[in-house]
N, C-alpha and C positions, 0 to 999 in steps of 0.2 A: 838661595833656593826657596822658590814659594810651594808653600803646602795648601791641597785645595781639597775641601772635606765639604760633606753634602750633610745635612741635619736628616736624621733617621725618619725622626712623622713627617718632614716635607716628605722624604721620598715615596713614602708611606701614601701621601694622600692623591702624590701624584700618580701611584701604581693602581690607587682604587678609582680614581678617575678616569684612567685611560677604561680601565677593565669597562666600566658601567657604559663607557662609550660604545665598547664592542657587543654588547648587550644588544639585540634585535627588538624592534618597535612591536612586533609580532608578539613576543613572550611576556609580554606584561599585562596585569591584571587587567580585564576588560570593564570590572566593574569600576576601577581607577577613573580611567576615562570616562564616565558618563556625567552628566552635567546634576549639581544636586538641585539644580532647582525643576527637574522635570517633573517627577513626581509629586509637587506641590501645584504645578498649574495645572497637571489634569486631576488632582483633588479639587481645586478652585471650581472647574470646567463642570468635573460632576454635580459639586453643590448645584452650580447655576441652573443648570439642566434639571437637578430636581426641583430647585425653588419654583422654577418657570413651571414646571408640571403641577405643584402644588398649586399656584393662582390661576393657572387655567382652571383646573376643576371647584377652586373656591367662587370664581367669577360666576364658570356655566352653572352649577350648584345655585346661586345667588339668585340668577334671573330664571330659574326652574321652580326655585321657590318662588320668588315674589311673583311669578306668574298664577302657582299657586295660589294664594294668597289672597289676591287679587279677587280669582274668578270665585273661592271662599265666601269675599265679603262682598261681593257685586250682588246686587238685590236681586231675587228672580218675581218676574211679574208675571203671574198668569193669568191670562186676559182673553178674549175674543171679541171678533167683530160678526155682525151681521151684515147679509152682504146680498144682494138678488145678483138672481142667475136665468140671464136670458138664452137662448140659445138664436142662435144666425144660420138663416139655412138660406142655399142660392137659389136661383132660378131654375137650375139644371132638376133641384131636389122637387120632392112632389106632394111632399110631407106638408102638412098644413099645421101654422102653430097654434095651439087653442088658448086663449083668453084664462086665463087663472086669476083669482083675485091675490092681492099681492103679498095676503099673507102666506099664501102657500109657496111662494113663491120664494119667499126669505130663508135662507140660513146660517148657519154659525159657525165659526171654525175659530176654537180655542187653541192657543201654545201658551209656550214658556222662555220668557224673555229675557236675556240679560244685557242690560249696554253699557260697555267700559267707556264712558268717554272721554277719558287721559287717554288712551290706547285707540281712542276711533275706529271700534270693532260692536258688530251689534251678533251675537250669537242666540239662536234660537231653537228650540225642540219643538217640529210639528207631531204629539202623539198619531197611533192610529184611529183615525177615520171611523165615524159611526155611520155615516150616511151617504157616502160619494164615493166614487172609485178614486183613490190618491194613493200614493205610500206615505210613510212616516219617512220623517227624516230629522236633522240636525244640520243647521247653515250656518253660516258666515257671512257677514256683510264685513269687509275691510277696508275703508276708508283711506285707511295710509298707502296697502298696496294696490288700493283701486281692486279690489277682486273679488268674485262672491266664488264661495264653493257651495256644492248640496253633495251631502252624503246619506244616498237614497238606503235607509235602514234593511229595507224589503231584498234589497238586492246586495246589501252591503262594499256598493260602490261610491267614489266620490267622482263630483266635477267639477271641473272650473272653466269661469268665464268672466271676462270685463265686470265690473260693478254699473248697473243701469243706474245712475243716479237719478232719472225720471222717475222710477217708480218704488226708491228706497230713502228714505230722508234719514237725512245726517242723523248721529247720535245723540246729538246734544236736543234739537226738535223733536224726534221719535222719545227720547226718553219725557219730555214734558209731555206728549200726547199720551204715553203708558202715564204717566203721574195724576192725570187729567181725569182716561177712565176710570184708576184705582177708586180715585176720590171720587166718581160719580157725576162729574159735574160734564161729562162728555160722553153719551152714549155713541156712538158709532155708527150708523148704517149705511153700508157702503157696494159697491156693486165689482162685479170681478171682470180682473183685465186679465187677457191671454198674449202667453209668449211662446213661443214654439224655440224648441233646440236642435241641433243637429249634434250629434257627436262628432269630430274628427279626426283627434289621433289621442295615443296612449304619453301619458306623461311619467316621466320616469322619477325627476329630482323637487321630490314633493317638498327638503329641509328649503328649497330658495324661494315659495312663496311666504313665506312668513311664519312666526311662531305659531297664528294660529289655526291654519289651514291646513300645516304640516302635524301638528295634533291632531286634527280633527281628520287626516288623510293617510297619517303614517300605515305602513303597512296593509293599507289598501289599492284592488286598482285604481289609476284616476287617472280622471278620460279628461280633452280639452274641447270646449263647449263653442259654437257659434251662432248666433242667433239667425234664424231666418225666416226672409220677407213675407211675408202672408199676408192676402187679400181674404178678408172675410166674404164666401158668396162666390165666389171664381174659382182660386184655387182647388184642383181635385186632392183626394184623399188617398193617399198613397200606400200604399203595403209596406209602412216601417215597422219596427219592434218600439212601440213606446210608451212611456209611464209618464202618469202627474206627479206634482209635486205644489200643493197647496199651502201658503204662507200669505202673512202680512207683515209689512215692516215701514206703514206709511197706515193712509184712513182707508185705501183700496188692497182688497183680497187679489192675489195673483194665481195664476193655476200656469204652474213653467212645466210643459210638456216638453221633452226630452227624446230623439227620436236615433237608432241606432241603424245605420243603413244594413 
């Protein structure tokens, strides 16, 4: 006769086994399941996120300053030229021009000069005017983005348009010609060229012309400029809204008339 006896903790462990089987997936701690390393990567995630925030604002900071900085220690030169001023009348006119001796005929228009030339920008302050019909203004000559702006004080508008390089010499020349007159060895006398402007539309995203146009534009309207053709002596005189704008940024005085249809 065989005797057949079961050991008590097996049975024991096979009765807690089974149980934990019939146990549903449902009823168990839900924070059991979750994986521990989640909450370390979206710690990782946040740091990153800030870090990147921080050296964006350390970067833009950086070159706000050194722009700064810069226009600080950029020399300001205030200088003028003399300049005669003939006038051009057509056939059509009936006006006869009278003989002047030439010194009355001479005059001077001072600013204040700055030229970065690492940066290839030439910035200028025309004050107001003692003796001619102009506005004051502040311009830009930009070299790198080929651009000139004028932001006419009087009206507290700016504009832009192509950089004439015909009639704006480089940074690097222009600063030895202001170095020239400083020191005396180059008086100036020179005679005025005329440009004429048309306005033709409104420009919205002033940050893409450059750091320094969007300085000298932020916040204001600014119109996009086009030059047009003019015959001295032919063309008729039109009924625009327009304003001068008198600068030198070479040995020749310009008078950029600006015209608003």
């Amino acid at each position: 006769m065989v005797k057949v006896s079961f050991s008590s903790a097996l049975a024991q462990k096979d009765v807690k086994k089974d149980a934990e089987t019939l146990i549903p997936e449902d009823d168990k701690d839900p924070e059991v399941g979750l994986p521990l390393r989640q909450p370390s990567r979206a710690w990782c995630w946040c740091m990153c996120l800030g870090l990147a925030i921080m050296l964006s604002g350390v970067v833009v900071g950086g070159a706000y300053l050194y722009r700064y900085y810069i226009l600080e220690d950029a020399q300001v030169y205030v200088c003028g030229l003399k300049y005669r001023e003939e006038d051009f009348m057509g056939p059509e006119e009936e006006e006869v021009e009278v003989g002047l001796p030439s010194q009355f005929q001479m005059q001077q228009l001072e600013e204040s000069i700055r030229v970065l030339e690492r940066e290839q920008v030439e910035l200028i302050n025309v004050p107001v005017p003692e003796f001619y019909d102009s506005d004051p203004a502040d311009i830009v000559h930009d070299f790198h983005r080929r651009l000139t702006a004028y932001l006419d004080l009087s009206l507290n508008k700016c504009y832009v348009i192509p950089l004439n390089t015909s009639i704006v010499m480089p940074p690097k020349d222009f600063l030895e010609l202001l170095v020239n007159i400083k020191a005396g060895t180059y008086l100036p006398q020179s005679y005025l060229v005329h440009e004429e402007m048309v306005v033709t539309e409104r420009l919205e995203h002033v940050d893409q012309l450059g750091y320094f146009i969007h300085s000298l534009c932020r916040g204001k309207e600014t119109y996009k400029l086009q030059r047009r053709d003019r015959i001295l002596g032919i063309q008729k005189r039109e009924a625009l809204n327009c304003h001068k704008i008198r600068h030198f940024s070479s040995k020749h005085v310009v008078e950029t008339t600006i015209c608003e249809p």
